[in-house]
C-alpha positions as CSV (number, residue, x, y, z in Angstrom):
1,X,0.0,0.0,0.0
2,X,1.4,3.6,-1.0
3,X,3.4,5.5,1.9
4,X,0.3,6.7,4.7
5,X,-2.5,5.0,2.8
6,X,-3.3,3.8,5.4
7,X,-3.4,6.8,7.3
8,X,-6.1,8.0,4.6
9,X,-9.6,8.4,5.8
10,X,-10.9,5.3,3.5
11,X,-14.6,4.6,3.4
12,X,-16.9,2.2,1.6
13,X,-20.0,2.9,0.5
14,X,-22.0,1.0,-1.8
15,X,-25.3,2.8,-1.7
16,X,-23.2,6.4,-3.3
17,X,-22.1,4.3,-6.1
18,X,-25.2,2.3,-6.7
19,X,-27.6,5.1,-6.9
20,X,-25.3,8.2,-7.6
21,X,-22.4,7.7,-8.9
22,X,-22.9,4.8,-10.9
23,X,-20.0,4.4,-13.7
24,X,-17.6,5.5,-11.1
25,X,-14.8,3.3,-8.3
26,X,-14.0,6.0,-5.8
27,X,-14.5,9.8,-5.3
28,X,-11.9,11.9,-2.6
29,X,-13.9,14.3,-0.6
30,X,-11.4,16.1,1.9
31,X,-10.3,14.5,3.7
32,X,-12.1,11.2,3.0
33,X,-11.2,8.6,0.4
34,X,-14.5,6.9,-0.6
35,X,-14.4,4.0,-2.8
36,X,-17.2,1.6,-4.1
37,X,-15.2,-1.6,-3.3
38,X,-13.2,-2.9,-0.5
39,X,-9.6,-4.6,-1.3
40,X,-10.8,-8.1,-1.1
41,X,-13.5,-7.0,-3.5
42,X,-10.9,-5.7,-6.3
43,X,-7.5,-7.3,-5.3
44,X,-5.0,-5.9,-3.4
45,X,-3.2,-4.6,-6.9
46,X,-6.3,-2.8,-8.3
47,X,-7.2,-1.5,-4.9
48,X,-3.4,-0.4,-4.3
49,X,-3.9,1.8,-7.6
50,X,-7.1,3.4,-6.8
51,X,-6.2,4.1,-3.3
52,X,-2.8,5.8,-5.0
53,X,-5.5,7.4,-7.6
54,X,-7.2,9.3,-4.7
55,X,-4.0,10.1,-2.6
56,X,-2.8,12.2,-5.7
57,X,-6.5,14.2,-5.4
58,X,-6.1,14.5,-1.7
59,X,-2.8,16.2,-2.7
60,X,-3.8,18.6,-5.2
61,X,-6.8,19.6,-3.3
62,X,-4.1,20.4,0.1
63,X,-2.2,23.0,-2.1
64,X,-5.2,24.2,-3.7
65,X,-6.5,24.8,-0.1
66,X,-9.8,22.4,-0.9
67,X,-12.3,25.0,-1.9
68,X,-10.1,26.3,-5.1
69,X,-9.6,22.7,-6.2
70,X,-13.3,22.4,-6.5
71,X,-13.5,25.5,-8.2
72,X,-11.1,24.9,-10.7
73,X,-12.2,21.1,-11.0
74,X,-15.6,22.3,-12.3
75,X,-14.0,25.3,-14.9
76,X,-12.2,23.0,-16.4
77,X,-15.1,20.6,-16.8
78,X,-17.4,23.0,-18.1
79,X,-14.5,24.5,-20.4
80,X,-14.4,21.2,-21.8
81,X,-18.1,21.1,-21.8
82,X,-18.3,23.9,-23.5
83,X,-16.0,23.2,-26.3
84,X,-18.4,19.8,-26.9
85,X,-16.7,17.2,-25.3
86,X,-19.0,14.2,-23.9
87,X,-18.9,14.0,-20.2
88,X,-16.4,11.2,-19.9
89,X,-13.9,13.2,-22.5
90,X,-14.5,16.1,-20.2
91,X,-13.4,14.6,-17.1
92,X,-11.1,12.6,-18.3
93,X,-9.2,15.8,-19.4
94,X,-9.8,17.8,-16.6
95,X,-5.9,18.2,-15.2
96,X,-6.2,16.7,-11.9
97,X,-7.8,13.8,-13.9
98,X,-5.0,13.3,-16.2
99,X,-2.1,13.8,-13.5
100,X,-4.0,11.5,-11.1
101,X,-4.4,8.5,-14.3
102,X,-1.1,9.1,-15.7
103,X,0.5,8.6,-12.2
104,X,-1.7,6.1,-10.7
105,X,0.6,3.1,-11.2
106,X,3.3,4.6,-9.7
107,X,2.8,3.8,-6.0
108,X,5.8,6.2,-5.0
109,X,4.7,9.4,-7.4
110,X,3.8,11.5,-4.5
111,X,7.1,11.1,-2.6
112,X,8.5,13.2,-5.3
113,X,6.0,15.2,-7.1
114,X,6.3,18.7,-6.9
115,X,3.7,21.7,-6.0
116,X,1.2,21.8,-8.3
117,X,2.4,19.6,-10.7
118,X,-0.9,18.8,-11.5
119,X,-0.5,22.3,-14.1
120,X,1.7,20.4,-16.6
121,X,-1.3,18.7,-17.1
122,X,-3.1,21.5,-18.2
């Protein structure tokens, strides 16, 4: 498991994925991780991975001081929106998205990523 995962405020919920957030694992909400499936559920590999997935979030959204990383996360979904994207293309393009995917398989990105590196992704 990545370095203080299991530190990480991690909940299950199946009910939020079930009924709201249907085509989607895990969502962070500081300072909670909050994930569809527990490890047995998706292997210890996959789970490592999303776990990883939602550290990186947690991260941007400490530098961005929470409130601007919400802000920004929805201008640059609706600028994608706007320039007719489908809803997956437009999150999948928002720039926390892409750093978080990108990095996701490397279980030690976020001993070494820098401040906002989430911009190069911009």
């Amino acid at each position: 498991m990545p370095k203080g995962a299991a530190n990480a405020m991690i909940l299950t919920s199946k009910i939020l994925f079930n009924k709201v957030l249907k085509t989607y694992t895990g969502i962070t909400l500081w300072p909670f991780i909050v994930l569809k499936d527990t490890e047995r559920e998706v292997g210890q590999g996959r789970y490592q991975v999303l776990i990883n997935h939602e550290r990186i979030h947690l991260r941007q959204q400490a530098e961005m001081l929470v409130v601007f990383f919400y802000v920004m996360y929805a201008f640059y979904y609706m600028r994608n929106r706007f320039r007719g994207q489908p809803h997956w293309s437009a999150y999948r393009n928002i720039p926390f998205e892409r750093e978080s995917y990108e990095k996701e398989g490397d279980l030690n990105y976020l001993k070494n990523r820098k401040f906002w590196q989430w911009r190069e992704f911009a």
